[in-house]
N, C-alpha and C positions, 0 to 999 in steps of 0.2 A: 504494500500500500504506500503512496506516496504521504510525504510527512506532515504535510501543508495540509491534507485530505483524512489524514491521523488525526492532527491537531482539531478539525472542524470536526471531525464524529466524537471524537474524545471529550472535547466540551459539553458541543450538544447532550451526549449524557448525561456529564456532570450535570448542568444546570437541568434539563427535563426533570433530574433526578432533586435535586436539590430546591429548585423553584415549586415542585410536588409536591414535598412535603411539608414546605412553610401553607403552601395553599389547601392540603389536609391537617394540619393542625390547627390553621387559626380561621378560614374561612365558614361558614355556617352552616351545617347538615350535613357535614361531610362526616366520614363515619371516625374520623382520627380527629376530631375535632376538639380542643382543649388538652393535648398530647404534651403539651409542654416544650422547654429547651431541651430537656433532655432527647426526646425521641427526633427533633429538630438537627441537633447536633451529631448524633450516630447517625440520622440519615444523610447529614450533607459528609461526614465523616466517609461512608461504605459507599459515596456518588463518589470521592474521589478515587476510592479503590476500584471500582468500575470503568470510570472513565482510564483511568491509568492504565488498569491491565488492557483495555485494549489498543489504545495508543501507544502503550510500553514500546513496543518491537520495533515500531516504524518511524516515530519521531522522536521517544525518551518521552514522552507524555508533558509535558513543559504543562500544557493546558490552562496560563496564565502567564500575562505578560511581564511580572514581576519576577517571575521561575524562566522565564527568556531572559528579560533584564540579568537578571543577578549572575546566572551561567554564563552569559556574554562578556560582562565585567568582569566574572574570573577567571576566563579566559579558556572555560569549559566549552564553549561554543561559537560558530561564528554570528558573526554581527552581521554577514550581506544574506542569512538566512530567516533574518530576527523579524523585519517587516510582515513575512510572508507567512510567519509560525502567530505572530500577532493579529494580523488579519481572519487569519480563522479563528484562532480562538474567541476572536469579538462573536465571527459570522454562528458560530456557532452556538455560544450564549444566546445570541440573539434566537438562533432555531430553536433550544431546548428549551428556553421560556414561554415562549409562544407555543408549542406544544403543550406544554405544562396549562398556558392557559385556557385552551381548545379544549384539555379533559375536565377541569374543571370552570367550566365557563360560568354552570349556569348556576355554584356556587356565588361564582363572582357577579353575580346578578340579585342573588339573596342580600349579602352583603349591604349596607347602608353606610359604612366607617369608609370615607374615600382611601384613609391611612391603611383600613386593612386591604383592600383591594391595591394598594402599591406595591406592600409589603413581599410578595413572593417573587417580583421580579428584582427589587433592588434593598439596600440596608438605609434605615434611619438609626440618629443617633438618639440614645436615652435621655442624654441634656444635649441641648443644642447650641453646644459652645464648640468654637469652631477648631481652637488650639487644643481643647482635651481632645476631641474625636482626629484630627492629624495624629496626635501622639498617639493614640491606640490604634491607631491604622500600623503608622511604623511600628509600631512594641511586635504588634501582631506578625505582620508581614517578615520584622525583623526572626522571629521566631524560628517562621517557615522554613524560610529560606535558611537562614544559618545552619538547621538541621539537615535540611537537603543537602547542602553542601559536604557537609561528612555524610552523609547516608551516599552519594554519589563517589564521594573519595575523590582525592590528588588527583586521579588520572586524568591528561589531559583530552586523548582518543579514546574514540570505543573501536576496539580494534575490528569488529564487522562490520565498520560503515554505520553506525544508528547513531545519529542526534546524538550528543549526552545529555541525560535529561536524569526522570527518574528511572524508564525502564518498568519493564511489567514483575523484574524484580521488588522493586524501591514502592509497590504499591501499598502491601499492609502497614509499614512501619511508617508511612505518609497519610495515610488513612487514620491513624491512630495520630500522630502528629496533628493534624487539622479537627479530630476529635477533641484533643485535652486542651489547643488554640480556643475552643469555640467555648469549653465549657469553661477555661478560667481565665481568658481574656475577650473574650465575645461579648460580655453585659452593657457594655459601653456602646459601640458599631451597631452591633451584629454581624461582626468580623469579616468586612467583601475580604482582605486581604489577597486581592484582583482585582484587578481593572477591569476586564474583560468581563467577569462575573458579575458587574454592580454597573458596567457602562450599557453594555447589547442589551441585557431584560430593559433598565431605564428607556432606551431608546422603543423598545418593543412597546413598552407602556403609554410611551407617546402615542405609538401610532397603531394599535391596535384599539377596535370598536368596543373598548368596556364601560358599560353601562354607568353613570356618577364616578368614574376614576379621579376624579378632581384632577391636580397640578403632579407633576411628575418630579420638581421639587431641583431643577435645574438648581438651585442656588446651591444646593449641600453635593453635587455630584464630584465638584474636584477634589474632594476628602478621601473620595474610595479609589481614584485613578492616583493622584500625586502621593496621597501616605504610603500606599504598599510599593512605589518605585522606590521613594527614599527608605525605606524600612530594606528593599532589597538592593540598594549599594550600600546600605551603613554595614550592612550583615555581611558584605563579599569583604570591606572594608578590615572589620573586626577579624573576620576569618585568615586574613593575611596577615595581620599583626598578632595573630594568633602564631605566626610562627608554620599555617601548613603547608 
């Protein structure tokens, strides 16, 4: 499979997967409905270990432009590939959201809380102050990424030719990774720690027909694109003055 075509079905899952289950836990009549963070969190958790295993083989699973970012700074990956790996992964969120919101439409049509009908495509912040939610973007993102980085190890090539990324190895202990992200630095965000993840549903939510969606909230969107870049150079950063 080609990697650019990896990266677009790879997301796609992710977010189908992830975008689902915010929209069965908190939308109206659905049968997961009041499921909590918790069930919220193992679900977007075991969406990246889905997404990953199947992207693993053919791109490294990157499936976020902060995990392209931070491997291209360390010089894990190239940068004239970075565009094209970022591009799907946008087009891709963008598909899996929009899916997500096709099965449950007519949910999103019970619904009355414009907030809660935003909620499955993109993150709001708990206080809406603009320097705290930066900082937990990077905390978060920094988190990530810093772990990937040794879960991918020093090496510069992958000797069969595959992206370095995670790899359909690098999926459960990244999947558990974005697990313990969510449940003990998530309260704040609701952790996009992706750009691509909180940018494409956003834009999806503009332009898809749902019924009272109010505002899509353009003001607070550079939060979830700009914190997870700089959370993934401070972490390639740290990781080299770390000495690996």
């Amino acid at each position: 499979m080609n990697p650019i075509v990896a990266e677009f079905i790879g997301t796609g899952i992710l977010l189908l997967l992830g975008s689902g289950v915010v929209a069965n836990v908190i939308l109206p009549g659905t049968k997961g409905n009041g499921g909590g963070l918790m069930a919220i969190t193992t679900a977007w958790s075991l969406a990246v270990f889905c997404g990953v295993v199947v992207a693993g083989p053919y791109s490294g699973a990157h499936l976020n432009p902060a995990v392209t970012i931070g491997l291209a700074a360390a010089g894990k990956f190239d940068w004239a590939m970075a565009p094209g790996f970022i591009f799907a992964q946008l087009a891709g969120a963008m598909l899996g959201s929009g899916l997500a919101w096709l099965m449950y439409r007519h949910h999103f049509d019970m619904a009355e809380d414009a907030g809660l009908k935003r909620a499955p495509f993109c993150t709001d912040p708990a206080v809406r102050n603009f320097t705290t939610s930066v900082i937990s973007e990077v905390l978060g993102t920094f988190v990530l990424i810093f772990v990937i980085l040794y879960i991918t190890g020093a090496k510069i090539e992958d000797t069969n030719g595959t992206p370095v990324g995670l790899g359909s190895v690098g999926a459960l202990p990244v999947a558990f990774l974005v697990w313990v992200i969510g449940l003990a630095l998530g309260g704040t965000t609701g952790y996009a720690i992706n750009p691509a993840r909180d940018l494409g549903p956003r834009i999806m939510h503009q332009l898809l027909p749902i019924k009272g969606k109010g505002s899509s909230d353009w003001g607070y969107s550079w939060v979830p694109v700009t914190g997870p870049i700089l959370g993934a150079l401070l972490a390639v950063g740290v990781y080299f003055l770390a000495g690996v």
